[in-house]
C-alpha positions as CSV (number, residue, x, y, z in Angstrom):
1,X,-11.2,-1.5,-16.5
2,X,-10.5,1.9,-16.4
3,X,-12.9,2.6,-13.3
4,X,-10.9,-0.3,-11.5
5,X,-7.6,1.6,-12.5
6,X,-9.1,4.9,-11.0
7,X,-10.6,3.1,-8.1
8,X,-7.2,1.2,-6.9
9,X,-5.2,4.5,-7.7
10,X,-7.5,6.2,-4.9
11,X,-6.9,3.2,-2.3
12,X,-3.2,3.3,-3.0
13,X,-3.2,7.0,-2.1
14,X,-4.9,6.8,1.0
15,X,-2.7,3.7,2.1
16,X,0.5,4.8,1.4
17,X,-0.4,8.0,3.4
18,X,-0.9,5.6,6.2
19,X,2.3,5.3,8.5
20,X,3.6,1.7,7.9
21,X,7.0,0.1,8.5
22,X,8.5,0.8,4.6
23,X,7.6,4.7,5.3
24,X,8.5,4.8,8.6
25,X,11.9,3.3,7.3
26,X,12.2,5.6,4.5
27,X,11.5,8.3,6.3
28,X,14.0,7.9,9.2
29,X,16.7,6.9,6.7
30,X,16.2,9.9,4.8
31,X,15.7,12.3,7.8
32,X,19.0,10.8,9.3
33,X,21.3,10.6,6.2
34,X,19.7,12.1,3.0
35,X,17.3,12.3,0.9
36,X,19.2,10.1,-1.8
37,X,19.7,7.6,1.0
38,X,15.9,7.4,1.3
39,X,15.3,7.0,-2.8
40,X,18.1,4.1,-2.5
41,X,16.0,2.5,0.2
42,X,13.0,2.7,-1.9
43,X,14.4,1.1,-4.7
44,X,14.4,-2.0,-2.7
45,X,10.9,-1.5,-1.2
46,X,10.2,-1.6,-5.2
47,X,11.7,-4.4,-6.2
48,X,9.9,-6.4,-2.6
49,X,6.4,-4.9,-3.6
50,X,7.0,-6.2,-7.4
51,X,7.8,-9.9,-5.9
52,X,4.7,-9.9,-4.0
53,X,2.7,-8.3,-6.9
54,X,3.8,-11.4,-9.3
55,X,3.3,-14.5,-6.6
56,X,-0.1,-13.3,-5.7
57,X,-1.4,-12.6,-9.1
58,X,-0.5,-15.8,-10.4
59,X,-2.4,-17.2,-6.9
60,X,-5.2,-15.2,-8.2
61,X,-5.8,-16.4,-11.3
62,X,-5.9,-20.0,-10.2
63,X,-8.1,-18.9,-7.1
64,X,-10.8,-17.3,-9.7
65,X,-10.5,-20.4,-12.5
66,X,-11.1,-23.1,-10.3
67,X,-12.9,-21.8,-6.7
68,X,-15.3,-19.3,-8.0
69,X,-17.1,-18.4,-4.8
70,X,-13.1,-17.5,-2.6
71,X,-14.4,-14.1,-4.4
72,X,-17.0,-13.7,-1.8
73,X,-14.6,-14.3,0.6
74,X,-11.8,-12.3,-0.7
75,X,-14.0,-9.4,-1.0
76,X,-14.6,-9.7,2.3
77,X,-11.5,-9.8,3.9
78,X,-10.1,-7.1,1.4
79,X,-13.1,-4.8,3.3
80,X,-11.9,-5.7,6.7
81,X,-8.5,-5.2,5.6
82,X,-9.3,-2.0,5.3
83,X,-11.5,-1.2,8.0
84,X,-8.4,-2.2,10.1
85,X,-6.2,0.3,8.2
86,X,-8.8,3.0,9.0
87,X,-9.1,2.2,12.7
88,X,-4.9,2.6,12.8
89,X,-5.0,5.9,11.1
90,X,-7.8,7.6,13.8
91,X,-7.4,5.7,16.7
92,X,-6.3,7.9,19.9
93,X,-1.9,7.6,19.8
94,X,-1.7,6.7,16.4
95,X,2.3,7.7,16.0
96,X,3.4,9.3,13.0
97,X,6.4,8.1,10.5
98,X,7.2,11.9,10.7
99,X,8.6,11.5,14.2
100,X,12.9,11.2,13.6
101,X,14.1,8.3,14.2
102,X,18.1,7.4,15.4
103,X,19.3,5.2,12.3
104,X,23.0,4.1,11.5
105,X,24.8,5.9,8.3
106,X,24.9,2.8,5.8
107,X,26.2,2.8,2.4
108,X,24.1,2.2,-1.2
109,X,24.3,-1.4,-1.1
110,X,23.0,-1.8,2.0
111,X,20.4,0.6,1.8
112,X,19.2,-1.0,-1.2
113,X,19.6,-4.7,0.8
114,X,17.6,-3.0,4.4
115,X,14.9,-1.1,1.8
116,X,13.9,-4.8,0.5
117,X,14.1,-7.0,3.1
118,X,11.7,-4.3,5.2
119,X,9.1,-4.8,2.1
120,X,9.8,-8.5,2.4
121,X,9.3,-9.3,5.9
122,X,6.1,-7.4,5.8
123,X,3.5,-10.1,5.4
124,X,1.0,-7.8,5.1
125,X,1.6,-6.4,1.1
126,X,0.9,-10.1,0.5
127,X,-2.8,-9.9,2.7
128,X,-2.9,-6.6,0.8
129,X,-2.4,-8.1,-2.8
130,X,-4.9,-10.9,-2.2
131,X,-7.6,-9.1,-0.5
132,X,-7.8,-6.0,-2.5
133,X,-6.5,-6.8,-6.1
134,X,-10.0,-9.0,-6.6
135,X,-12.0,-6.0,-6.0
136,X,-11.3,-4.2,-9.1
137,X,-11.0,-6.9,-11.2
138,X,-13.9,-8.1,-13.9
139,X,-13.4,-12.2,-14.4
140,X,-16.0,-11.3,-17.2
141,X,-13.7,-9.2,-19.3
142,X,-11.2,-12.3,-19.4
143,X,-7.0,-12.4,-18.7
144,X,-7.5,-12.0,-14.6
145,X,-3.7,-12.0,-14.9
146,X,-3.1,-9.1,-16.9
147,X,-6.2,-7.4,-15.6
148,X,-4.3,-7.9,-11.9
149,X,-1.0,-7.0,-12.8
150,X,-2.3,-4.1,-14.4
151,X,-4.3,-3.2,-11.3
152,X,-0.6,-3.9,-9.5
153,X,1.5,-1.8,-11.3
154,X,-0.8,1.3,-10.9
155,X,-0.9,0.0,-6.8
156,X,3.2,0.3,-6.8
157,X,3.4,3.3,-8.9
158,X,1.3,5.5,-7.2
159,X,3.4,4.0,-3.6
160,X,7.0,4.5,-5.2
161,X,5.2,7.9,-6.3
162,X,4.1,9.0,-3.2
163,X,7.2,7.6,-1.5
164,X,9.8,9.0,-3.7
165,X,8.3,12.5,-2.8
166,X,7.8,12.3,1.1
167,X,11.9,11.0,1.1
168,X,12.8,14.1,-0.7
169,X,10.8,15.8,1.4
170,X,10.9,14.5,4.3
171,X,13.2,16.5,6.6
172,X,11.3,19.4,5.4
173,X,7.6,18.0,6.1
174,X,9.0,16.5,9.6
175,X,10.1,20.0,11.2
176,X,6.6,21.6,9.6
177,X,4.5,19.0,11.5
178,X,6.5,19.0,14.8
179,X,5.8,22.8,14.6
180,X,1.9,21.9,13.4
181,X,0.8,18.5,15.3
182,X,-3.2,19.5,14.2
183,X,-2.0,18.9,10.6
184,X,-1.0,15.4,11.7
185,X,-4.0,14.8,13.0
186,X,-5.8,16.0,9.9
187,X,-4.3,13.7,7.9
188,X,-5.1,10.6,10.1
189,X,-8.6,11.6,10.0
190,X,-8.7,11.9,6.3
191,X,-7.3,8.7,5.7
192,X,-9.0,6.5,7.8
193,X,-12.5,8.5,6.7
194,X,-11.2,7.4,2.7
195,X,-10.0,3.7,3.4
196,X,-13.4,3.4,6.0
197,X,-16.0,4.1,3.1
198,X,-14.1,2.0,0.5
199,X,-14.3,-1.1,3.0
200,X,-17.8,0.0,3.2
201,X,-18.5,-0.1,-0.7
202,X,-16.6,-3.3,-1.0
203,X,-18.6,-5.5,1.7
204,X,-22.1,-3.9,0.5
205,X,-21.4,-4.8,-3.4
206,X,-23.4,-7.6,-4.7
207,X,-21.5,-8.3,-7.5
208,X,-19.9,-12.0,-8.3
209,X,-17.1,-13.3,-10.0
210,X,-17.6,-15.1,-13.2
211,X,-14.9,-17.5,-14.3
212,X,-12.7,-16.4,-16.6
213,X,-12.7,-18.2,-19.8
């Protein structure tokens, strides 16, 4: 378990360093009102990721009970999933969520209301959920749905993490890479190269799920 803790931890990090619609949100906000504006924002991205994270590992526990071989399949997709992430993050005019965006001032409630309903409308942390929460899981060890909300809660605290700081920092960070667009670049390259041999590892592993008793 604890390798599948480390192991999700690592694709977290190199995920949420990959521009999506929740950091490109967060960052404008908090590049065009505030820092605190951006960690009001990312309360609601919170509470969206925690919504997905409970419907899906519920799904997943009846997916490995009574259809066995969807892990095959599952494992699959969670590797493609990924390889797609990776081709985003190097292909040539990938933007970055570092580029200032024109946003309206809005107050707390709303921020909290436009932070959630971004997370929401994403149908992609649901893809995310389902294709890369079986990876790391053991059906052998037993309780699937405490091994995957587990495996979850380290997903959304190392994004809220890794959030949190690039809003605090984000009008800072934006003005060093306009000044430094090889850094940018850098950072595309590393991503894609981390997410790209995880997708690798997943689709070569032999493994099979067991049904949990």
């Amino acid at each position: 378990m604890t390798t599948g803790l480390i192991g999700i931890a690592l694709v977290s990090l190199g995920m949420v360093l990959t521009p999506g619609p929740n950091m490109i949100y967060l960052v404008s906000r908090s590049i065009t009102q505030g820092y605190r504006a951006g960690l009001i924002s990312l309360i609601g991205v919170f509470l969206g990721f925690t919504v997905y994270l409970a419907a899906t590992c519920l799904g997943l526990t009846a997916i490995f009970a009574y259809v066995p071989a969807a892990y095959t399949a599952l494992k699959l997709a969670g590797a493609a999933y990924l390889l797609w992430m990776a081709w985003n993050a190097v292909k040539p005019g990938g933007t970055s969520a570092f580029e200032p965006r024109e946003l309206a001032i809005e107050p707390p409630r709303r921020l909290f209301g436009m932070g959630l309903l971004t997370c929401l409308l994403n149908p992609k942390i649901a893809i995310l959920y389902l294709s890369l929460l079986p990876q790391f899981i053991d059906p052998s060890m037993g309780h699937v749905l405490l091994q995957s909300l587990a495996l979850g809660s380290v997903q959304i605290a190392v994004g809220t993490l890794v959030n949190a700081l690039i809003a605090i920092s984000a009008g800072s960070l934006a003005a060093f890479l306009a000044r430094r667009p090889v850094w940018l670049r850098v950072q595309r390259y590393v991503t894609g190269t981390v997410l790209g041999v995880f997708a690798v590892l997943m689709a070569t592993d032999r493994s099979k799920a067991l049904v949990a008793a």
